[in-house]
N, C-alpha and C positions, 0 to 999 in steps of 0.2 A: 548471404542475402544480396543476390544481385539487380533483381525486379522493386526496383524503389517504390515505382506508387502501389504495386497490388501487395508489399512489406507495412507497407505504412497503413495500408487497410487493416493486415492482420496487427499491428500492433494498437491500431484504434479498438480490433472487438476483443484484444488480448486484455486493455488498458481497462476497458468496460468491468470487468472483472470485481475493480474495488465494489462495485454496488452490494455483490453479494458476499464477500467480505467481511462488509460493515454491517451487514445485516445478522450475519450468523454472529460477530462478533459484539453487536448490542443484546443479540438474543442470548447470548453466554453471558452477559453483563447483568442483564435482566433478571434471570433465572437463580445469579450467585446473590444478586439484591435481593430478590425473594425468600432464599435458604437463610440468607441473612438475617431479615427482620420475623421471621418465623420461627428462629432459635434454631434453626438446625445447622448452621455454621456459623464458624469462627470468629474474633478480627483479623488471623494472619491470615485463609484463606480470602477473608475478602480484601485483605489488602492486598493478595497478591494477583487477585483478580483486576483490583483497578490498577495493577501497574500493567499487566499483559495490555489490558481495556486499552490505556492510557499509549503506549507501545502500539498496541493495532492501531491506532485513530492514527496516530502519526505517521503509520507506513501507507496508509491508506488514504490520508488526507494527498501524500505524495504523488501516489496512483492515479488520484483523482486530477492532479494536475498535471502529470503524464496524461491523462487519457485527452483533457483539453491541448495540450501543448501537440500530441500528436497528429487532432484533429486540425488544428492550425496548421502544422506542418504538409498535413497531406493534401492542404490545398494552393500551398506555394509550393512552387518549384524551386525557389532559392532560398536555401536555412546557410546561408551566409550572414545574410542581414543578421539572423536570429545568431552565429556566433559569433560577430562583431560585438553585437549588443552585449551579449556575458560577457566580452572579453572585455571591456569596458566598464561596465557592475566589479568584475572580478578579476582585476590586472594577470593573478598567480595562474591564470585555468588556460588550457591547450588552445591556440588559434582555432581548429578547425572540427569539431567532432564528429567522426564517421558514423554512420545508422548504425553500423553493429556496436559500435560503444554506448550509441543510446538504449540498443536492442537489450546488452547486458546489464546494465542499469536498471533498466525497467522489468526486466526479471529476477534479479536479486530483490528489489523493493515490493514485488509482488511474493517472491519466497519469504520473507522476512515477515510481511505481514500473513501470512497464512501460517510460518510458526508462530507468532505470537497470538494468534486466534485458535491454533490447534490449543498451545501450553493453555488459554484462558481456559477452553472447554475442560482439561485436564484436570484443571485446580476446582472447577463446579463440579465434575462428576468426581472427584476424590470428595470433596466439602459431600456430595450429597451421599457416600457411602460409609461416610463417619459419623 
């Protein structure tokens, strides 16, 4: 990624993403509460539904301040400031962080949260086949 600002755009409408996310992932939350109180599933599937739930919200809450943090980014030219600042908050954390270390960041936390909204879907349509 050598074009910083038209990077930083794609990473703001990559970042965007959480919206639909959280959505699919309340609507699997929803559905396994439903199954739930209607007798057709379990306690362990729906406990294992509120731990994925609980798992997406968090990777997703991340995304979501990714998508601010990038937005903020992409309209200074200097993310110095902004890694003074952590380094400051967080004596142990690297001086400087390159856009592809945030690029890789921000895509592990967007994969992580889209497995754990897959596995959620997984445990409702198992719960709704038993």
């Amino acid at each position: 990624m050598n074009n910083r600002p038209h990077d930083e755009q794609i990473m703001v409408i990559f970042t965007a993403g959480w919206r639909f996310l959280a959505a699919l992932s309340v609507m699997a939350f929803l559905t396994q509460f439903l199954l739930y109180i209607s007798g057709f599933s379990g306690e362990y599937p729906m406990a294992a539904g509120i731990l994925f739930f609980l798992c997406a919200m968090y990777f997703i809450f991340r995304l979501w301040l990714d998508h601010h943090l990038f937005r903020r980014l992409a309209q200074s030219s200097d993310t110095d400031i902004f890694d003074e600042s952590l380094t400051t908050l967080f004596p142990g954390r690297a001086q400087h962080t390159h856009f592809s270390q945030r690029w890789r960041g921000t895509k592990r936390l967007f994969q992580q949260g889209a497995l754990c909204m897959v596995l959620q879907w997984g445990v409702t349509v198992i719960a709704l086949l038993n």
